[in-house]
RODO-718922 format. One record per atom (N, C-alpha, C): residue number from 0; residue in one letter; x, y, z. Coordinates in nm, 3 decimals, decimal comma. Layout:
BEGIN
> num;residu;east;north;up
> NUM;A;X;Y;Z
...
# end
This chain:
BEGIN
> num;residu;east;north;up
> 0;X;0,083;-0,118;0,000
> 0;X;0,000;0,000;0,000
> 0;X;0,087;0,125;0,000
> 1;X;0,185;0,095;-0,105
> 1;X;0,246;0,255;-0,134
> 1;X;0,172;0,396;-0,092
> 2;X;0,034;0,403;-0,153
> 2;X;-0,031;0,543;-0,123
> 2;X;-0,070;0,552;-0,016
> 3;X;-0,021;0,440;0,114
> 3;X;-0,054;0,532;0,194
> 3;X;0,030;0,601;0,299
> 4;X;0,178;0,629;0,198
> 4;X;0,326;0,644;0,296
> 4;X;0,345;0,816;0,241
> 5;X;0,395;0,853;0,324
> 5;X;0,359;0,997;0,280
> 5;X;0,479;1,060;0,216
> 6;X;0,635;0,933;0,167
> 6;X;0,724;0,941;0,075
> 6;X;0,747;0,826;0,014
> 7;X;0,661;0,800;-0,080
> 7;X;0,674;0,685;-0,148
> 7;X;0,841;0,660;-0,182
> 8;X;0,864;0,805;-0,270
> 8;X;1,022;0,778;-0,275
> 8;X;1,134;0,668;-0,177
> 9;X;1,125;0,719;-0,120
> 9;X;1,167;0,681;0,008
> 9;X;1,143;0,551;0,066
> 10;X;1,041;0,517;0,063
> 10;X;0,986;0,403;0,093
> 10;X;1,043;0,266;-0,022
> 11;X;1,051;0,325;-0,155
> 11;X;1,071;0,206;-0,265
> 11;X;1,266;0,199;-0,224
> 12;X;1,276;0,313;-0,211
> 12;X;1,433;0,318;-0,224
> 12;X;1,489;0,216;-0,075
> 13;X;1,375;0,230;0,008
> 13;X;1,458;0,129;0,105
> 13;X;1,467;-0,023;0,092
> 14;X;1,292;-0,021;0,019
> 14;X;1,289;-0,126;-0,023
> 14;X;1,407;-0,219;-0,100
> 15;X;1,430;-0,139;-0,196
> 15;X;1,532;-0,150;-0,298
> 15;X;1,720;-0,226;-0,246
> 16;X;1,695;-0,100;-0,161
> 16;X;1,809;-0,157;-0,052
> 16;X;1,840;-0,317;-0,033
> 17;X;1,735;-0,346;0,028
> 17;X;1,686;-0,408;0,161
> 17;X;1,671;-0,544;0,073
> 18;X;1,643;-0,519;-0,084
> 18;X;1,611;-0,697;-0,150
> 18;X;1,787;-0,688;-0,243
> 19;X;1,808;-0,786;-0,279
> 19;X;1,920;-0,911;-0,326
> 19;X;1,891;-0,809;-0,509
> 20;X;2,014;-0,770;-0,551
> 20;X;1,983;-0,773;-0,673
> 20;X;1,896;-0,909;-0,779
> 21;X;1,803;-0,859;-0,826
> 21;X;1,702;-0,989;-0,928
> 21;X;1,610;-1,015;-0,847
> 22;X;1,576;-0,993;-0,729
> 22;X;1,500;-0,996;-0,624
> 22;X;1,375;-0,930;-0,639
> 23;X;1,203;-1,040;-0,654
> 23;X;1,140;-0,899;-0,714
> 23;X;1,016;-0,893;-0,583
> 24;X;0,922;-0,789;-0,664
> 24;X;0,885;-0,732;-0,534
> 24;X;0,761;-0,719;-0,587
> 25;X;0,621;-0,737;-0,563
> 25;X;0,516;-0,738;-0,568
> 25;X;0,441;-0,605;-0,545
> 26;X;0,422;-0,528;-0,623
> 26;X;0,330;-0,401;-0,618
> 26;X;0,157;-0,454;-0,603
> 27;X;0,148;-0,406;-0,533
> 27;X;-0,086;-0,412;-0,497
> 27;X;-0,132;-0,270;-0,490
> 28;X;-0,166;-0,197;-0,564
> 28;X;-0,305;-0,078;-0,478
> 28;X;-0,444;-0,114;-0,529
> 29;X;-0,532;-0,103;-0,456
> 29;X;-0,685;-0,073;-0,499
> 29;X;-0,734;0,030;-0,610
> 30;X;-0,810;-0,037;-0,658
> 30;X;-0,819;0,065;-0,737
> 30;X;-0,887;0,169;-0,697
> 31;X;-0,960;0,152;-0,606
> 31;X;-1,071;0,303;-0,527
> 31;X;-0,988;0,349;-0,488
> 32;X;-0,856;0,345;-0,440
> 32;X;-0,781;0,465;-0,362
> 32;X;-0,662;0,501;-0,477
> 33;X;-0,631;0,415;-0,550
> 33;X;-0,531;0,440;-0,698
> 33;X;-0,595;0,458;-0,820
> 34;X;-0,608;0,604;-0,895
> 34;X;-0,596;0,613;-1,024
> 34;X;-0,512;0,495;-1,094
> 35;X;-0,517;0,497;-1,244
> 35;X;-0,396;0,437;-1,304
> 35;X;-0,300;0,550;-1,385
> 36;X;-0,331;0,632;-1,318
> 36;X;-0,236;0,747;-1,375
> 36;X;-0,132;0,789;-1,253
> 37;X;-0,227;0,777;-1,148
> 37;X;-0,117;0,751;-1,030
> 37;X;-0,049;0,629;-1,035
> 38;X;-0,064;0,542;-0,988
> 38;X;0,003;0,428;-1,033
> 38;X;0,097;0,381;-1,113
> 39;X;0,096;0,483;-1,249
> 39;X;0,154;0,468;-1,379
> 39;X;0,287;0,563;-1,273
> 40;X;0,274;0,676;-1,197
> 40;X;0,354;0,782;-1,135
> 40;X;0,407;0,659;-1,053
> 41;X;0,375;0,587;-0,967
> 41;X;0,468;0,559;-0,877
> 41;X;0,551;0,410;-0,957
> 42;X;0,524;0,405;-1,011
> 42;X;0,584;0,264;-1,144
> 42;X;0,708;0,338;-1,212
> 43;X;0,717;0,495;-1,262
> 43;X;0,804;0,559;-1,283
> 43;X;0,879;0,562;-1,190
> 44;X;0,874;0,620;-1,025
> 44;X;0,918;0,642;-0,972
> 44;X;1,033;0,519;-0,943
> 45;X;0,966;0,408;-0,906
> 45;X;1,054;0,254;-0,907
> 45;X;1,103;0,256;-1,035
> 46;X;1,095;0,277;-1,136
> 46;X;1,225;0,244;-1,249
> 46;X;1,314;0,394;-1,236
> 47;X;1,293;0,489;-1,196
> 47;X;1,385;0,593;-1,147
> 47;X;1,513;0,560;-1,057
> 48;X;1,444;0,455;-0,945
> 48;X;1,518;0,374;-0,851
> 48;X;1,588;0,324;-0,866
> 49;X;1,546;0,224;-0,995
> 49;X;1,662;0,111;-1,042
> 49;X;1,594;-0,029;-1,066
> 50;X;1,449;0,027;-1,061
> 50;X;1,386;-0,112;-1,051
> 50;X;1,335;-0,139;-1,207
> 51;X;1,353;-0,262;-1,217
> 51;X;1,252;-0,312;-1,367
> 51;X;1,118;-0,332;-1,329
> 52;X;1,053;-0,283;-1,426
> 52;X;0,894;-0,293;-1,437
> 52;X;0,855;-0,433;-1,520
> 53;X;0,823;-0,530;-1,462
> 53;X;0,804;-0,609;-1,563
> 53;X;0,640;-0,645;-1,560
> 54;X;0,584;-0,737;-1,595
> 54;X;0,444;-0,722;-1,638
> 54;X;0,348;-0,676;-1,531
> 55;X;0,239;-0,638;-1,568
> 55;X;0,186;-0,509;-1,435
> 55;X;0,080;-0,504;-1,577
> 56;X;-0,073;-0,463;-1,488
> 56;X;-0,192;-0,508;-1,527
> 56;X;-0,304;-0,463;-1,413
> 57;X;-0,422;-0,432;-1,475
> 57;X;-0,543;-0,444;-1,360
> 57;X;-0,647;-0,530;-1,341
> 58;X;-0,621;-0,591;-1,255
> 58;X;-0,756;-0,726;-1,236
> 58;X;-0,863;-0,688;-1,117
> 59;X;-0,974;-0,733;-1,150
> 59;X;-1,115;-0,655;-1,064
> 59;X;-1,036;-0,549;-0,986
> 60;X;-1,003;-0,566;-0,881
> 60;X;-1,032;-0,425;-0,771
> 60;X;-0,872;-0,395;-0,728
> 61;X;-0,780;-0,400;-0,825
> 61;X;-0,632;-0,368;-0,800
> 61;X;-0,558;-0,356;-0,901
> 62;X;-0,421;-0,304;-0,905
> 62;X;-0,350;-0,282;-0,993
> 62;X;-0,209;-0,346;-0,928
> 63;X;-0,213;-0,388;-1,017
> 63;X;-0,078;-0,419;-0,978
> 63;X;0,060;-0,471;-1,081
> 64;X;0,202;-0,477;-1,021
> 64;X;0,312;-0,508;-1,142
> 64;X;0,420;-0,557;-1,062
> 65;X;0,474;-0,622;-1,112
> 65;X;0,636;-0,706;-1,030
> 65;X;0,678;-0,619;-1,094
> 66;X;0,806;-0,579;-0,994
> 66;X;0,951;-0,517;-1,016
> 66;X;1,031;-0,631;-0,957
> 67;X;1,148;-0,562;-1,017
> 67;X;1,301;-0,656;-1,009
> 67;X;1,391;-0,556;-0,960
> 68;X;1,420;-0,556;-0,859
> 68;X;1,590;-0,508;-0,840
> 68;X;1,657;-0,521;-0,940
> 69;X;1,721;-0,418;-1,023
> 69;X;1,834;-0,434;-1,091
> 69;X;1,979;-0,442;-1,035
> 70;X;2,057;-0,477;-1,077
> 70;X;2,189;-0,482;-0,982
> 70;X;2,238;-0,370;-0,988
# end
């Protein structure tokens, strides 16, 4: 639940830290509290990081996408 940290930045970057390069990481928001335009923003933000976006999609009531630590 990224949106509900009040520096997402911050929050992915520790994440980032914190996993094994190739190491991936499971993104979830709702969709009642996530646009997909937000969403699309914080998906930028993690490949800003260093993260790969790899397939990412919306099914009934969420959005969601695996990232990968890049090394």
């Amino acid at each position: 639940m990224v949106h509900e940290v009040p520096d997402e930045r911050r929050l992915l970057d520790q994440i980032r830290v914190a996993l094994r390069p190739g190491s991936p990481l499971i993104l979830i928001e709702p969709k009642g509290h996530v646009s997909a335009g937000k969403f699309e923003e914080t998906l930028a933000v993690a490949k800003d990081l260093g993260f790969t976006i790899g397939e990412h999609d919306a099914i009934k009531r969420e959005r969601r996408a695996v990232l990968e630590r890049s090394a």
